[in-house]
C-alpha positions in Angstrom: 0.0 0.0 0.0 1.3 3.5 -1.0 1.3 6.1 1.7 -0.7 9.2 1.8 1.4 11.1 3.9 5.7 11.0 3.7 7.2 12.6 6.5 11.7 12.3 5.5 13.9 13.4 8.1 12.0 16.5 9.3 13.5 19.1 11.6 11.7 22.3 12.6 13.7 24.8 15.4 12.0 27.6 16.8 15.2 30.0 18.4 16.8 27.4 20.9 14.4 25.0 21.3 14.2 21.7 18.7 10.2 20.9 17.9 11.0 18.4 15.4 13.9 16.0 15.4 14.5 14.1 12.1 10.9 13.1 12.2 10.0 10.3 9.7 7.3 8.0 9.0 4.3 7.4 6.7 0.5 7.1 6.7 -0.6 4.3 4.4 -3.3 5.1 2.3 -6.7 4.8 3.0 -5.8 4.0 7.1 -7.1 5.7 10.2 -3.8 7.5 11.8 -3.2 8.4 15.3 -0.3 11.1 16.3 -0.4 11.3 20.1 1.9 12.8 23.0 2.2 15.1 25.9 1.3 19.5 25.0 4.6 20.6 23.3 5.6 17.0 21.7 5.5 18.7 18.4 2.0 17.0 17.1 0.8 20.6 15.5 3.6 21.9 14.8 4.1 18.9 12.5 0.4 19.5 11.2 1.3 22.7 10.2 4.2 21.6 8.2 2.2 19.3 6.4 0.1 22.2 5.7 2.7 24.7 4.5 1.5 26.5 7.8 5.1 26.7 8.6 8.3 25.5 6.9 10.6 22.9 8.1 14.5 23.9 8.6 15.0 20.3 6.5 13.2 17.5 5.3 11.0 16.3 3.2 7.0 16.2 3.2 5.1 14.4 0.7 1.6 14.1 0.1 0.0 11.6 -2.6 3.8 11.6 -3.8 3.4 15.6 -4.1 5.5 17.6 -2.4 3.5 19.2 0.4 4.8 23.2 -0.4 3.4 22.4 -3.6 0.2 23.8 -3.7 -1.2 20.7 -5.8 -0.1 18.4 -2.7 -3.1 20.3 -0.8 -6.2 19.6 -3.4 -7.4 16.1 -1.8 -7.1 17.7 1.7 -9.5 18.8 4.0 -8.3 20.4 7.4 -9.5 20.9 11.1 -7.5 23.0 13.0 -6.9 22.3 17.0 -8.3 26.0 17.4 -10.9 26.1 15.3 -12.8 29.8 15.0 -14.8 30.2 12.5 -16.0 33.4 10.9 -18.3 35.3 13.7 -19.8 37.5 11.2 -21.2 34.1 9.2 -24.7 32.1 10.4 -23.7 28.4 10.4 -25.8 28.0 7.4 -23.6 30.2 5.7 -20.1 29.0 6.7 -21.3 25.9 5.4 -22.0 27.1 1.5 -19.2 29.1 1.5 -16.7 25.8 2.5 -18.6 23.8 0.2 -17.7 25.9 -2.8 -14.5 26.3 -1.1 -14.0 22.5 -1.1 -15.8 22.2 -4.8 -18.7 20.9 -4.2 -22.3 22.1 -4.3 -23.8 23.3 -0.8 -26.8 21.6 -1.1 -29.0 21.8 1.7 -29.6 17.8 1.7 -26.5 17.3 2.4 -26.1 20.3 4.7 -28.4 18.8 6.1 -27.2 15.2 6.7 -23.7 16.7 7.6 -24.9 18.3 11.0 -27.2 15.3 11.8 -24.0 13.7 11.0 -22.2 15.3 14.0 -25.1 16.0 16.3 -25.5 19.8 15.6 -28.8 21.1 16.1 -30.1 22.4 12.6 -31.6 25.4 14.4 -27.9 26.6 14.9 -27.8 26.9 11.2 -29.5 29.9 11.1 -27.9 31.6 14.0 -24.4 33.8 14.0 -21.4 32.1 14.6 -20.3 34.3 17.5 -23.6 33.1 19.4 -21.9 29.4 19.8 -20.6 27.3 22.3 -17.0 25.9 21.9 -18.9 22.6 21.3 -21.1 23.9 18.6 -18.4 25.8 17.1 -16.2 22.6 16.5 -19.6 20.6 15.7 -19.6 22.7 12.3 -16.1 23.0 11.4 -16.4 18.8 11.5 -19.5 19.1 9.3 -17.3 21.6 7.0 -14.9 18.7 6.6 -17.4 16.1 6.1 -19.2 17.9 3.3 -15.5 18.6 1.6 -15.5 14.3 0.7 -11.8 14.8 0.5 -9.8 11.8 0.5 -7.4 13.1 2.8 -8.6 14.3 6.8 -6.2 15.9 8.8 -8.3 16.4 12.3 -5.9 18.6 15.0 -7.9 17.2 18.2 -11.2 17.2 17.0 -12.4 16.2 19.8 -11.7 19.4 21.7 -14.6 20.5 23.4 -17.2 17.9 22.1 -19.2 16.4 24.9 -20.0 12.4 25.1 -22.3 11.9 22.4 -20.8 14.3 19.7 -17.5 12.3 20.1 -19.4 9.2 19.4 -20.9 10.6 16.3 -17.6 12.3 15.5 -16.0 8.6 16.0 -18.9 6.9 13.9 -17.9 9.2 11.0 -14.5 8.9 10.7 -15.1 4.8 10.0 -17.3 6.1 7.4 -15.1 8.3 5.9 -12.6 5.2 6.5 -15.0 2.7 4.2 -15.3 5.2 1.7 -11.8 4.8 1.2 -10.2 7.7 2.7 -7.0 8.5 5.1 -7.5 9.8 8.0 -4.6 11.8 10.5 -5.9 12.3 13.8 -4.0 14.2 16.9 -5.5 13.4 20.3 -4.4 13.6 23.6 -7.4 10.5 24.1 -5.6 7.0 24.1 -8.9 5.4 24.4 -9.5 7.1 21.3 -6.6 5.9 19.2 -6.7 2.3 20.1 -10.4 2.5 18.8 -10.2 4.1 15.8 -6.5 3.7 14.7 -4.4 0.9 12.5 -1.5 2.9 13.3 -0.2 5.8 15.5 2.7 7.6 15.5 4.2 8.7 19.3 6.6 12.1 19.3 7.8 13.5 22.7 10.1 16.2 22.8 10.0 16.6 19.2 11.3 13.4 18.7 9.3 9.9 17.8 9.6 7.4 20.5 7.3 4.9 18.9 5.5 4.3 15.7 2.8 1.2 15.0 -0.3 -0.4 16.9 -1.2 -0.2 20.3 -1.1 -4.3 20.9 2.6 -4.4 19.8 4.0 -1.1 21.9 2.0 -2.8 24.9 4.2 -6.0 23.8 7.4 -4.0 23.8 7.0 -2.5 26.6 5.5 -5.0 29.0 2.8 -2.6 29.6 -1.1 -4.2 30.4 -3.0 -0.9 29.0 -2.0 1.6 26.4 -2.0 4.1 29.2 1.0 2.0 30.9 2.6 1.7 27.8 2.6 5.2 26.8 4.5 6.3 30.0 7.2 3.8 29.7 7.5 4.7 25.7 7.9 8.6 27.1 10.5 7.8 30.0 12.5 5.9 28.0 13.3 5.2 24.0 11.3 2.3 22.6 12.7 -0.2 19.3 10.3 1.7 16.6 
């Protein structure tokens, strides 16, 4: 399988301090991908390479085999930032349309409609400014903005960030049906419940650096660890054979 995602050797510095240290792995195609560790690991700031957010100092970054400054590389992409603020000005309704034709596709309201059923947004937030949100609701549509985009690459920055229980359910019940459609998902989360669920593969970075990459049944293996949890700690306080 051909990977959707080539990180080669990246290094980002930001004054004295090292964010990313010869980072490099790949996400397979068509695979649900978890990048976990502690705040400050690096996890966004490798995002926002990926996204031309920021440049790396070296490396490589390839996406579908395009190089990710290339503008090209970001056409099957759809994004979720960890801070996600969308326009105040803008009733949901509107945001909506307006990502749709961003994303090329037609804002229709069926499946406007179906998207924040999708995610457990009330539709009477549709037609209400965006400034009169919760942080919940707020998140609720920018996951509806990447579900109508039918992208076939996600790149989720915590999405679950201020959902409550039974949005992170339907949040979780839509990524496996973006993952049967046939498309890669890259998911940050500080939620190790999380990415044993929904994950083939996960990357671990601490301190900038990656500390682990593969399934959470083989770093429980390698570690000795019972639980993911357990496993994680002793992957952090100490280098495990990636």
């Amino acid at each position: 399988m051909s990977d959707a995602i080539d990180f080669n050797r990246v290094n980002k510095r930001f004054g004295d301090t090292t964010a990313l240290n010869s980072v490099s792995f790949g996400v397979p195609a068509g695979c649900i991908y978890g990048l976990i560790g502690l705040n400050g690991a690096g996890k966004t700031t490798l995002i926002k390479c990926l996204l031309d957010f920021t440049f790396p100092d070296s490396g490589e970054i390839r996406i579908f085999r395009v190089p990710a400054a290339d503008s090209r590389a970001r056409g099957p992409l759809a994004y979720l930032p960890e801070r996600f603020i969308p326009p105040s000005y803008l009733t949901g309704l509107e945001y909506l349309q307006m990502m749709s034709r961003l994303y090329g596709t037609v804002p229709q309201p069926a499946r406007i409609e179906a998207a924040v059923a999708a995610i457990d947004l009330d539709p009477r937030y549709l037609s209400k400014r965006v400034s009169s949100y919760s942080k919940g609701s707020g998140q609720k549509l920018g996951i509806a903005a990447v579900l109508l985009s039918d992208r076939d690459l996600l790149v989720l920055d915590e999405p679950m960030s201020g959902l409550d229980p039974r949005a992170r359910a339907f949040l979780k019940a839509e990524i496996k049906v973006a993952h049967r459609r046939g498309a890669t998902v890259l998911f940050s989360s500080h939620s190790l419940a999380d990415i044993e669920e929904l994950c083939d593969s996960f990357t671990l970075l601490h301190r900038g650096e990656i500390r682990y990459s593969g399934g959470a049944k083989e770093l429980c293996a390698r570690t000795g660890a019972p639980t993911l949890d357990a496993a994680f700690l002793k992957a952090i306080e100490g280098p495990v054979n990636v």
